[in-house]
GUBA-732298 format. One line per field, with one value per residue (C-alpha): residue number from 1; x, y, z. Coordinates in steps of 0.2 Angstrom, whole numbers. Each point is the difference from the previous one (the first is absolute). Layout:
REM GUBA-732298
pos [NUM;...] $
east [X;...] $
north [Y;...] $
up [Z;...] $
END
This chain:
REM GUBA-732298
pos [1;2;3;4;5;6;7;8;9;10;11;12;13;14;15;16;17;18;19;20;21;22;23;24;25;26;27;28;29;30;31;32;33;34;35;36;37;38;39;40;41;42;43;44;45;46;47;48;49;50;51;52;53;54;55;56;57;58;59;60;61;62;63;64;65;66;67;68;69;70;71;72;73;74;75;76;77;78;79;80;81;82;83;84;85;86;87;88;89;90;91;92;93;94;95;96;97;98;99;100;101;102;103;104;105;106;107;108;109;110;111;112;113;114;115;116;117;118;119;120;121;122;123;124;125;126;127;128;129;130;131;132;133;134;135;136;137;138;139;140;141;142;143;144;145;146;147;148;149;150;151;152;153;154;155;156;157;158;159;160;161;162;163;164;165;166;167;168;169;170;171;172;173;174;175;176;177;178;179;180;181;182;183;184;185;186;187;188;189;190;191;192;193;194;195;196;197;198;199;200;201;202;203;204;205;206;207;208;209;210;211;212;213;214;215;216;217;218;219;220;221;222;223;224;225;226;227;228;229;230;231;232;233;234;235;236;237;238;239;240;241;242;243;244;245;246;247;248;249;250;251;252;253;254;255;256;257;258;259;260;261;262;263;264;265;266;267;268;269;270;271;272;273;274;275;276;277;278;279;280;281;282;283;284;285;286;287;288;289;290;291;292;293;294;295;296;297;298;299;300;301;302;303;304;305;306;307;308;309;310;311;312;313;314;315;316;317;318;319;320;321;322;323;324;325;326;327;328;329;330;331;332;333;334;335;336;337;338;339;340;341;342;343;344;345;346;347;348;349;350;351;352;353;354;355;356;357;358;359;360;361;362;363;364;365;366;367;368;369;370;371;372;373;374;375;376;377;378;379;380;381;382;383;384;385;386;387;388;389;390;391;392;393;394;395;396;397;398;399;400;401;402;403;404;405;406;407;408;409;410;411;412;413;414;415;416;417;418;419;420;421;422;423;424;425;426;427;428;429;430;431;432;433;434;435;436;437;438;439;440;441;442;443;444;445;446;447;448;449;450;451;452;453;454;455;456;457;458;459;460;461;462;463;464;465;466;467;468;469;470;471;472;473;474;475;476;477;478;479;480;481;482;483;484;485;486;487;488;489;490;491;492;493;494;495;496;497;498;499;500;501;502;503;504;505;506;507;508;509;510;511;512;513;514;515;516;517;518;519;520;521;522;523;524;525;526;527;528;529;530;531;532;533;534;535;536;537;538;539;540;541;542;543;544;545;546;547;548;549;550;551;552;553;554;555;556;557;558;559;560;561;562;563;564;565;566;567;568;569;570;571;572;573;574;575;576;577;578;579;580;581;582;583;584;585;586;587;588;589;590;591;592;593;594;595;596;597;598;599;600;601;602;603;604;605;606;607;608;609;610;611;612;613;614;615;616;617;618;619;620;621;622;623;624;625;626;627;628;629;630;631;632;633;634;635;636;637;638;639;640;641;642;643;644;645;646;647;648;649;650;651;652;653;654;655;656;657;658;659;660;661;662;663;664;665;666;667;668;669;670;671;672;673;674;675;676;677;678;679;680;681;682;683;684;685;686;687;688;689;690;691;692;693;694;695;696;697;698;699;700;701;702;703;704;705;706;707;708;709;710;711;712;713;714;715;716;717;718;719;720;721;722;723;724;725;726;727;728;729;730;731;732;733;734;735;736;737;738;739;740;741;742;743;744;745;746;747;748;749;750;751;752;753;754;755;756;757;758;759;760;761;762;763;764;765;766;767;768;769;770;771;772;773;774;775;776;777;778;779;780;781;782;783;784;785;786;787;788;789;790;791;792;793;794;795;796;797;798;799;800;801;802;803;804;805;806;807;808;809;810;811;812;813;814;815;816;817;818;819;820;821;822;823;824;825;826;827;828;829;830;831;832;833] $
east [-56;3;19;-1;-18;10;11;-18;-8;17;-2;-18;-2;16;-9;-15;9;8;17;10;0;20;-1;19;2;11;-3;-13;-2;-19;2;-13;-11;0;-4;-15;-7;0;-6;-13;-4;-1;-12;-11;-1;-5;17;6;17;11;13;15;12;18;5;17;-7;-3;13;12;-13;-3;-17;-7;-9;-8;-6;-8;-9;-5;-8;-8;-6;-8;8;9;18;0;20;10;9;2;-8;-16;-1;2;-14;-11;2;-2;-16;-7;0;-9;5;-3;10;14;13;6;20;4;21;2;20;-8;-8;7;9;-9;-19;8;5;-19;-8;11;-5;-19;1;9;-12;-16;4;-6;5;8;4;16;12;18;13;11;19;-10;-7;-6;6;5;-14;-14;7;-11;-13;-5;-11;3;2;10;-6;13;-9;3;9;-8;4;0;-17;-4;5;-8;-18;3;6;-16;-11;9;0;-19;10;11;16;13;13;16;-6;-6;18;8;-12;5;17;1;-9;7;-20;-1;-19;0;13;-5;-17;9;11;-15;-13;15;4;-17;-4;16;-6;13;-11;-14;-15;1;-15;-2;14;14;16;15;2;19;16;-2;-14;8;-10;7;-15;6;14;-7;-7;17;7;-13;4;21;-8;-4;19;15;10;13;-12;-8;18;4;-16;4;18;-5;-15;14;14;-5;1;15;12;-4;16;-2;-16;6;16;-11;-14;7;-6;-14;-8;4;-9;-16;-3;-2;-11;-12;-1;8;17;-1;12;4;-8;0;2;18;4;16;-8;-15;-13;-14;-17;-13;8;-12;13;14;-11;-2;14;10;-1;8;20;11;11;10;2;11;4;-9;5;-11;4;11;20;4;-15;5;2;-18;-8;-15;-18;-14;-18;6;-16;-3;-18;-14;1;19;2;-13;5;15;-4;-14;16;11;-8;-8;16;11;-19;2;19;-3;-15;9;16;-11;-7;14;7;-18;1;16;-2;-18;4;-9;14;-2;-20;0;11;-10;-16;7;-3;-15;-13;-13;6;-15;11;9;-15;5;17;-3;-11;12;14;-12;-3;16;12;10;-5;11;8;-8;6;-4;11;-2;-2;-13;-10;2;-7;-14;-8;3;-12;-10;0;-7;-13;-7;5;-1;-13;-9;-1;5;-7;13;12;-4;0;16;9;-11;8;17;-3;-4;15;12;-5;15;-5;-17;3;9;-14;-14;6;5;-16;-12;11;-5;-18;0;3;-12;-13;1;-6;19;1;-3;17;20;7;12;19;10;17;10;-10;-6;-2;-18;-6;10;-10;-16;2;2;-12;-15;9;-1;-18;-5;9;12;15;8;1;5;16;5;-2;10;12;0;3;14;10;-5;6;-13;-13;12;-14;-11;7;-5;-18;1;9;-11;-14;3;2;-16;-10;9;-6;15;-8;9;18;-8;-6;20;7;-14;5;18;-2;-12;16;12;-14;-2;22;-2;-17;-8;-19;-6;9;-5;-19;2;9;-10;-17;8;4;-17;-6;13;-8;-15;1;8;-14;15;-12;11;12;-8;-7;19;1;-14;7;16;-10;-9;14;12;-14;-8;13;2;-19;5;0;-16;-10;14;-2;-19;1;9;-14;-13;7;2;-17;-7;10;-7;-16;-1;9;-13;11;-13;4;19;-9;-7;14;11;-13;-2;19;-1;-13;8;14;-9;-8;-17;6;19;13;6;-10;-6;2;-17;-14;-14;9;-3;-17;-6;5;-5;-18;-3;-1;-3;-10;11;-9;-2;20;3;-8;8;18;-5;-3;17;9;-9;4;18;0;-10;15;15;3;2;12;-10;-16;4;7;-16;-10;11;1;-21;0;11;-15;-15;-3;-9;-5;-2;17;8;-5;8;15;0;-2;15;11;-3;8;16;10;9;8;-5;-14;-5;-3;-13;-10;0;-6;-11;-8;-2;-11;-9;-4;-5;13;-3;10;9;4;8;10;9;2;8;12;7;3;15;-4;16;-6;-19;-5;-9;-9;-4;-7;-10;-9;-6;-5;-12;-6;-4;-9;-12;-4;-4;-10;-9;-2;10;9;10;7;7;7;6;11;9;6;6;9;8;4;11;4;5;-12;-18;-10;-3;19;-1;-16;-9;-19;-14;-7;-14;7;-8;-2;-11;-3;7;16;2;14;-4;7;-8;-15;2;6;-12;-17;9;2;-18;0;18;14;19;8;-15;0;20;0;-14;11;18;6;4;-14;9;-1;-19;-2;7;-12;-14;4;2;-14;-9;7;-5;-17;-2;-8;4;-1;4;-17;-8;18;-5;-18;7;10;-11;-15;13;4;-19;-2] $
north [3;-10;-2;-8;-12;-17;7;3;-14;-10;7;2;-19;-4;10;-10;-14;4;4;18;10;12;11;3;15;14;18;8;-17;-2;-10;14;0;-20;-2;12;-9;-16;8;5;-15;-7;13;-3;-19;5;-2;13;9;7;11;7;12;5;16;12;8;-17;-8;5;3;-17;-5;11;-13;-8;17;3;-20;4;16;-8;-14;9;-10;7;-7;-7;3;8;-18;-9;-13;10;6;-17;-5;15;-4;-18;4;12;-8;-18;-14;4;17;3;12;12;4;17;5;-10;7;16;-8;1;-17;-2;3;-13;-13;4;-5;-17;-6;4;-10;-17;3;5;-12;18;-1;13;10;10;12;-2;11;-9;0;3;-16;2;-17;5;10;-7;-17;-11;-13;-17;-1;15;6;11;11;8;18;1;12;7;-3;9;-3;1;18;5;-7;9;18;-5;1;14;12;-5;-4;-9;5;0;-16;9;11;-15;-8;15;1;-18;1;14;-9;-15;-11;8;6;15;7;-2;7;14;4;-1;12;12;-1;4;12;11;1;-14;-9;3;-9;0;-5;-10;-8;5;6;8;20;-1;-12;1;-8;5;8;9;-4;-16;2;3;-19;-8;10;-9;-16;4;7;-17;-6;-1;13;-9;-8;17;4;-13;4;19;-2;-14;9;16;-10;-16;-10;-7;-15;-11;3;16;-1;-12;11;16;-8;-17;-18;-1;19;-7;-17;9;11;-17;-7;16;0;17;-5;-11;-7;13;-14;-15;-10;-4;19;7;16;6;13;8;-7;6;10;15;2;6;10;10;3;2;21;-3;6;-19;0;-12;0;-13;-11;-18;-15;-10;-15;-4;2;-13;-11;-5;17;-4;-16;-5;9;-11;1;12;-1;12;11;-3;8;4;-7;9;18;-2;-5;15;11;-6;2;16;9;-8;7;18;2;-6;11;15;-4;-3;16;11;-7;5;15;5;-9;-4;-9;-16;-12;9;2;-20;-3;9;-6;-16;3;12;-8;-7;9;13;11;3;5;15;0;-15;13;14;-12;-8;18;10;-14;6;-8;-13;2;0;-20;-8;-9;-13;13;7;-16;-4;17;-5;-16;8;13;-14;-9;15;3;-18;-5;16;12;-16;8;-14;10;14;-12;-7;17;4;-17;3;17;-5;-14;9;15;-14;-17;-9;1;-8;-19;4;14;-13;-15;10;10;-17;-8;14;-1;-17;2;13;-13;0;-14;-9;2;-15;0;4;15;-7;-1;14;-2;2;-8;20;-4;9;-14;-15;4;5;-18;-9;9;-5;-17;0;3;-11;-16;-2;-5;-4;20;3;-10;5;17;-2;-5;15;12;-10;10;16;6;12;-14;-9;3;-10;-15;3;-2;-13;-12;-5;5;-13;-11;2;-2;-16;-8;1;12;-5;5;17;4;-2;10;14;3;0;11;10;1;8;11;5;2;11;11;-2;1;-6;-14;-6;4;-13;-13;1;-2;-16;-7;4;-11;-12;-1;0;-14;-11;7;8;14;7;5;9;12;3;4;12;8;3;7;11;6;6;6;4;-3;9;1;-11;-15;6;-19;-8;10;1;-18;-5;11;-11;-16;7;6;-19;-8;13;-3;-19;3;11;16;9;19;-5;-8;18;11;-10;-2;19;3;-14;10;15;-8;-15;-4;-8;-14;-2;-13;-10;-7;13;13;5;6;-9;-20;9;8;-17;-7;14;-1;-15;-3;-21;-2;-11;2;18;-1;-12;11;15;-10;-7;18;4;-14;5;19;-6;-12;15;11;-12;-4;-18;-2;10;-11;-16;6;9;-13;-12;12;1;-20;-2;11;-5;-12;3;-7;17;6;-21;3;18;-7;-16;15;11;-15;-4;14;-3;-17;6;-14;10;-3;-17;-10;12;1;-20;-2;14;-8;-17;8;11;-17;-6;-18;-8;-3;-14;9;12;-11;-7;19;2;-15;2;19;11;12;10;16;-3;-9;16;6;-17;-4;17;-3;-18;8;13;-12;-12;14;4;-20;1;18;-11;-14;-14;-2;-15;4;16;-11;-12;19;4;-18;1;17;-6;-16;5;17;0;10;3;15;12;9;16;-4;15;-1;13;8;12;18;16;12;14;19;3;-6;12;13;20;2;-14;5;19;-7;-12;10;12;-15;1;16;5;-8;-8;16;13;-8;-1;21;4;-11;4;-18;-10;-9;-16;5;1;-17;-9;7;-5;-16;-6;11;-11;-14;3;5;-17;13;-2;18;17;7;-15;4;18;-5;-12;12;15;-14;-5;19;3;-14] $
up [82;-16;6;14;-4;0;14;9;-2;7;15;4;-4;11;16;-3;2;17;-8;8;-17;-2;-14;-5;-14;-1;7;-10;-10;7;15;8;-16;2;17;0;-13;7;16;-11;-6;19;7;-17;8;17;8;11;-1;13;-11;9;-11;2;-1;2;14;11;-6;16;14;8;2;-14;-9;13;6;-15;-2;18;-5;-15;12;13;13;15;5;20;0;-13;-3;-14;5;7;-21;-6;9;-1;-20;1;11;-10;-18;-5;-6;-18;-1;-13;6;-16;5;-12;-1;15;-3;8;15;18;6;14;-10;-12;14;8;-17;-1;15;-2;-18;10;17;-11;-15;-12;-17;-6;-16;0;-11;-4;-7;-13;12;15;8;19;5;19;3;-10;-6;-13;7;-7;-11;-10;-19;-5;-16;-10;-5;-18;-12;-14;-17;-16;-6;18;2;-17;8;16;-9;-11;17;10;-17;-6;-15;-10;1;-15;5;-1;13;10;-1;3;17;3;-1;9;16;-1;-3;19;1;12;-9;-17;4;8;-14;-12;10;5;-21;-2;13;-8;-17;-4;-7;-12;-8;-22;-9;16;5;11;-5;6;-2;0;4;20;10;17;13;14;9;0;11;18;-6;-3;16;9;-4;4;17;2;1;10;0;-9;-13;-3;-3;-12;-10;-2;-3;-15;-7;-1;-7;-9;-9;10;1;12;10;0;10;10;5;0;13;5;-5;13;-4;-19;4;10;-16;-10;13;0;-19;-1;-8;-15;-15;-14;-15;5;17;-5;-1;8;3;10;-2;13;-3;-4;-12;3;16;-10;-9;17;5;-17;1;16;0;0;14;-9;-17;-8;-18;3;-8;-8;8;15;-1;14;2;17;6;9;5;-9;3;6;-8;-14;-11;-14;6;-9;-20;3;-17;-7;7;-7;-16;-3;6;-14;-12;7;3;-17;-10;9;-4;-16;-4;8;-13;-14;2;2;-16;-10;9;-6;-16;-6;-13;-5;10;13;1;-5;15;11;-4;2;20;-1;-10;10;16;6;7;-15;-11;-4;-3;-11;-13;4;-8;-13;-7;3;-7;-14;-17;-10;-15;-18;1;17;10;12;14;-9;-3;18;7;-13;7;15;-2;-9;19;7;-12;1;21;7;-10;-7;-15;-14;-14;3;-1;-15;-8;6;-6;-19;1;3;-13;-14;5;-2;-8;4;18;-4;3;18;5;-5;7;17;-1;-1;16;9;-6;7;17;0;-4;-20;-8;-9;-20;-10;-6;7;-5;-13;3;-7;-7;11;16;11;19;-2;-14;8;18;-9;-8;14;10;-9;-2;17;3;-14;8;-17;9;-16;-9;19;1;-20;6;17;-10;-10;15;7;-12;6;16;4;-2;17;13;-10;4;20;-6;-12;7;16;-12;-12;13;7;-17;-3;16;11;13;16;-12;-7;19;7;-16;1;19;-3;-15;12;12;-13;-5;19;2;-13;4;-16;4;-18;0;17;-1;-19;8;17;-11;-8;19;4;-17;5;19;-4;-11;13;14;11;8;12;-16;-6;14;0;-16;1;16;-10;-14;10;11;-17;-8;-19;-14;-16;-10;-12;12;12;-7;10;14;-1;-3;16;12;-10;7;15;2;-6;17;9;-6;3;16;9;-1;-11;6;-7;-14;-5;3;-13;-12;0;-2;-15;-7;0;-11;-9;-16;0;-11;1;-9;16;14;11;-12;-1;14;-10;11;15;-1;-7;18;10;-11;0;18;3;-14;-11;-17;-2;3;-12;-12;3;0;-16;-6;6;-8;-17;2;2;-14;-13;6;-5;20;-1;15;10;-6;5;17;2;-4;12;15;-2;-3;17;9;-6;-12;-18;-15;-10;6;-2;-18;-3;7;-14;-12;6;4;-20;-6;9;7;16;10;17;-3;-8;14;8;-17;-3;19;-6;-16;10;14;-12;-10;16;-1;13;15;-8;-15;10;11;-14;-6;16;0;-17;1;4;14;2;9;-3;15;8;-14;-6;18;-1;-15;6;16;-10;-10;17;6;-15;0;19;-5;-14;15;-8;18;-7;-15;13;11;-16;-6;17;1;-18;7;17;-9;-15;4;17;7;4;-3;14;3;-8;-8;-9;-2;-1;12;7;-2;5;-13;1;-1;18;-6;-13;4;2;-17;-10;7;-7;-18;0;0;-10;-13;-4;-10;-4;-9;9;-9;7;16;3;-6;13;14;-4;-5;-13;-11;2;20;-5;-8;14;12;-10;-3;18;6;-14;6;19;-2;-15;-13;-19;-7;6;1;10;10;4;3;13;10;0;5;13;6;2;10] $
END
């Protein structure tokens, strides 16, 4: 399993060399999956196992085990003493057997104290399991030389791939961190939770990915599972568990008092109690949380007010080994802003409901749109909600670009929207500055290409121009309009959330990028406190600019998991989210995790522009990598297209970080020289030192020339990329066989910047991309392609034509074809076969 290859690989090496092998993980973590795998692995090599398993049943009959090895055997006991078996065993096996110890919690003493002795008379290696707070030191104590193998957790992107394989799917990432949360990144119980989710009609496949049916995942089917493992316990351990799981979250004295401090203590131990938040949490939850879940229809036997933190903290002595479980954080984060958007929602409603006027409907979409499930409610309220007056208002403006938001994110239906907004324009002329310059902000993000010119200012300064100004200021890299602008919105206190964005933003363009990350994350922490969604999928995009920048990997697979684990934000904003799953499906790529990779390119896709303002806004980056494959000039070409697209559209940000990101990757003269031509149109301090390094390498200067470059410039925050792009541009000169001037760049690299090229490097690859990858449903639209339109297929399928576009482009993108026809020919060529 893809989980445990490293894990694996550990072990089967460490055996060959002679080493004992103890596999330490928690129950139902895959200690069992692991060690059959390995075992696997040794018989494939010619090396016999002995496997000997633990079980409830043997547990407390002595002698159970070795019964069963002697039956296994085929050897019969002289005398029914221990050291008659040891010897029968030690007899019957050679000197080149592994022994496989499975649950060895559940064996019988004395078949554990047999299996000791024949590993120190016989000299056997052996390969063993090991509940997590369970260590069988007495009976079956550890022997030298042995390695002991943590069995690891899954993660996030971890759980989507494995959901991915169990479904035959992709599966929508919500869902996923739902699922994840729910178990804990524990395995058996995540793939439990998703079949029995399945299996009830919980779960259900749309246009071919899987989503959730309704607000609950839970499964009774589930519970003779999780009342297995409790069967497992003591008696007061099973009693702590259930009494928790009933009546947590609760103080730590409380527990303590409740249980006592050693019961307390063992539940930390076996991973089943863990921190409310953070390790330095006062109060303690059961874990996995799919335990409360369980027994939460059960009647409380106690049922009391809880204090956040403790009253008197020395009311309980300290807890050892208290360790928040395994995406606590997470879990609690998806059920903030799960639980403040439901409540929310549910208000909003009630008040259109009793109301519909265009407040109320504008406060209600402003939680409903780009949520499925509220589909039709949102077109109830659209159609039912009472019209303004004769002269609209500012309600009635807001409930307009609203419905404009659905038009364009939702139905992908600009033209409507358009209409709409020329409609309104022409009712009321006084509105037709604010309606245009909002309208073309939306159109934007969409994928529009920006106007040549800035709405011009009204008198006095409207929040809709001023942020229509300073958008396309924005994407055109002319910090100065932005800052005259800013200054014009600090007298307008509606306009106060702006200054979240723009002041890490602003930061970040003017090259101080380690600054703009810590004020993006603290920003990101307000935004959090307070469970606004927009504003932390915004600022979380710009940490991930910001991380990706300084080549801090492991940040941003945070910041995605968060993403993912909140959700979608309003319409308006799905190029930020989009954008986020795009980087995240680049690391995955150049990080082998190509079934992850997928997955998040499908939900960008389902969100995402083809060309967008900002780096990764826009698919046409990433099929470019996934296309490409290792062969460095047709990349460079189709980044040098990219860059241009973005350039013709008014993107010049998002050009020069384009072309940079692609220069970092692979390097190339054609997309080198669309980066000189973007860079020209705007002066952007971020990013002057990359684009000189840039222009010296694609003049080819030579290493001199560069090493004085390098020791009269100012780095600041640039060491990373600037280390990446010498590293690219050593490997095309290695490619073209000039091995010295290769060389002559990676010391100009670890000399001046610190650093040689290799740590998180990115570099093209070999990927697989053919018909067999193409999903049920891209299959379908895709040979319907050939003779119908996006609008004709979407009717005859029951989804969306922007639903339909998508598919089409990554089944075109899988299958390498250029039109829709040869696409068609492709897959029904394919289905014949």
């Amino acid at each position: 399993m893809f989980v445990f290859r490293q894990a694996i690989d550990e072990a089967f090496v460490a055996l060959q060399a002679g080493q004992n092998v103890r596999l330490s993980g928690k129950r139902l973590g895959g200690r069992t999956t692991l060690l059959s795998s390995v075992v696997t692995a040794l018989e494939a090599s010619s090396v016999p196992v002995l496997g000997v398993r633990g079980s409830l049943v043997g547990r407390d009959q002595a002698g159970y085990g070795v019964e069963q090895i002697r039956a296994n055997l085929g050897f019969t006991l002289r005398t029914k003493d221990a050291m008659s078996a040891v010897d029968g065993i030690a007899g019957a096996l050679g000197a080149n057997w592994v022994i496989a110890v499975d649950d060895p919690h559940l064996i019988d003493p004395l078949t554990l104290r047999v299996l000791s002795a024949v590993r120190n008379q016989a000299g056997l290696r052996f390969i063993s399991t090991e509940v997590v707070g369970r260590p069988q030191d007495r009976d079956f104590p550890a022997a030298w030389p042995e390695r002991l193998i943590r069995v690891p957790d899954l993660d996030l992107p971890a759980t989507g791939a494995l959901l991915h394989d169990l479904l035959g799917g992709p599966i929508d990432p919500l869902v996923a961190a739902r699922l994840y949360g729910k178990s804990g990144g524990i395995i058996g119980i995540l793939v439990a939770l998703a079949e029995a989710a399945r299996n009830d009609g919980l779960l259900e496949s749309v246009d071919g990915v899987w989503r959730g049916v309704s607000g609950s995942l839970w499964s009774p089917s589930v519970a003779a599972l999780l009342d297995g493992l409790l069967a497992e316990l003591d008696p007061a351990e099973s009693s702590l568990i259930r009494w928790l799981a009933e009546n947590g979250p609760v103080d730590v004295s409380q527990l303590v008092d409740a249980h006592g401090q050693d019961t307390v203590e063992r539940g930390l131990e076996l991973r089943y109690v863990s921190p409310a938040g953070s390790e330095n949490s006062m109060q303690l939850q059961v874990w996995p949380p799919v335990l409360a879940t369980r027994f939460e229809d059960i009647p409380r036997i106690v049922r009391q007010e809880r204090a956040a933190m403790l009253q008197d903290p020395s009311a309980a002595a300290p807890v050892r080994s208290a360790q928040p479980g395994l995406g606590n954080e997470l879990a609690l984060l998806a059920r903030s802003f799960r639980m403040h958007d439901a409540a929310a929602l549910e208000q909003a409603l009630a008040a259109w409901t009793s109301d519909p006027s265009p407040k109320n409907a504008s406060g209600y979409l402003s939680f409903a749109l780009g949520n499925r499930s509220e589909r039709r409610t949102v077109l109830r309220v659209l159609s039912e909600t009472t019209e303004g007056s004769a002269s609209p208002d500012l309600n009635d403006v807001d409930l307009l670009f609203r419905r404009a938001q659905w038009l364009i994110f939702d139905e992908n239906t600009p033209a409507l929207a358009q209409s709409l907004f020329a409609h309104h324009a022409a009712a009321h002329p006084g509105l037709a500055t604010t309606l245009d310059a909002g309208l073309t902000v939306l159109l934007v993000l969409h994928g529009d290409a920006a106007p040549a010119h800035y709405p011009a200012p009204t008198t006095p300064p409207t929040p809709v121009v001023q942020l229509s100004r300073m958008f396309l200021a924005l994407i055109a890299g002319d910090l100065s309009t932005w800052d005259d602008d800013l200054k014009t919105t600090a007298s307008m206190p509606q306009m106060d959330w702006l200054q979240d964005y723009a002041t890490p933003r602003i930061s970040y363009l003017r090259g101080s990028v380690s600054e703009a990350l810590e004020l993006a994350l603290q920003k990101r922490s307000l935004a959090k406190d307070r469970l606004d969604r927009s504003a932390f999928v915004v600022l979380s995009y710009l940490a991930v600019l910001c991380a990706h920048h300084l080549g801090d990997y492991a940040l941003i697979r945070r910041l995605l998991s968060e993403v993912t684990v909140i959700g979608r934000p309003r319409p308006v904003l799905d190029a930020f989210y989009g954008a986020i799953f795009v980087m995240g499906a680049m690391d995955a790529h150049f990080s082998g995790r190509h079934q992850v990779r997928e997955d998040m390119l499908l939900e960008a896709a389902s969100v995402s522009p083809e060309v967008g303002p900002f780096l990764g806004m826009g698919l046409d980056f990433t099929n470019a990598i996934l296309e490409a494959g290792s062969d460095a000039e047709r990349f460079d070409e189709a980044m040098a297209t990219a860059v241009a697209a973005r350039v013709k559209k008014g993107f010049i940000v998002g050009a020069i970080q384009t072309a940079l990101t692609a220069l970092t990757i692979s390097w190339g003269d054609h997309t080198a020289d669309q980066l000189a031509t973007a860079y020209g149109n705007g002066n952007l301090p971020l990013f002057t030192n990359a684009v000189a390094l840039c222009n010296a390498l694609r003049t080819n200067k030579s290493p001199q020339e560069l090493e004085q470059w390098a020791r009269n410039v100012h780095i600041g925050d640039d060491s990373h990329i600037l280390t990446q792009l010498l590293g690219s541009s050593a490997r095309r000169a290695e490619r073209e066989g000039d091995s010295g001037r290769s060389a002559a760049l990676l010391g100009v690299a670890a000399q001046f910047f610190g650093r040689a090229p290799g740590e998180n490097e990115l570099t093209l690859s070999d990927s697989a991309s053919q018909p067999d990858l193409v999903t049920k449903r891209e299959r379908q639209v895709g040979m319907l392609a050939g003779r119908l339109t996006n609008t004709e297929i979407a009717e005859r399928l029951g989804i969306s034509s922007r639903t339909v576009e998508n598919h089409i482009a990554n089944a075109r993108r899988k299958t390498h074809t250029a039109t829709r026809i040869e696409l068609a020919d492709v897959l029904l060529s394919h289905l014949t076969q």
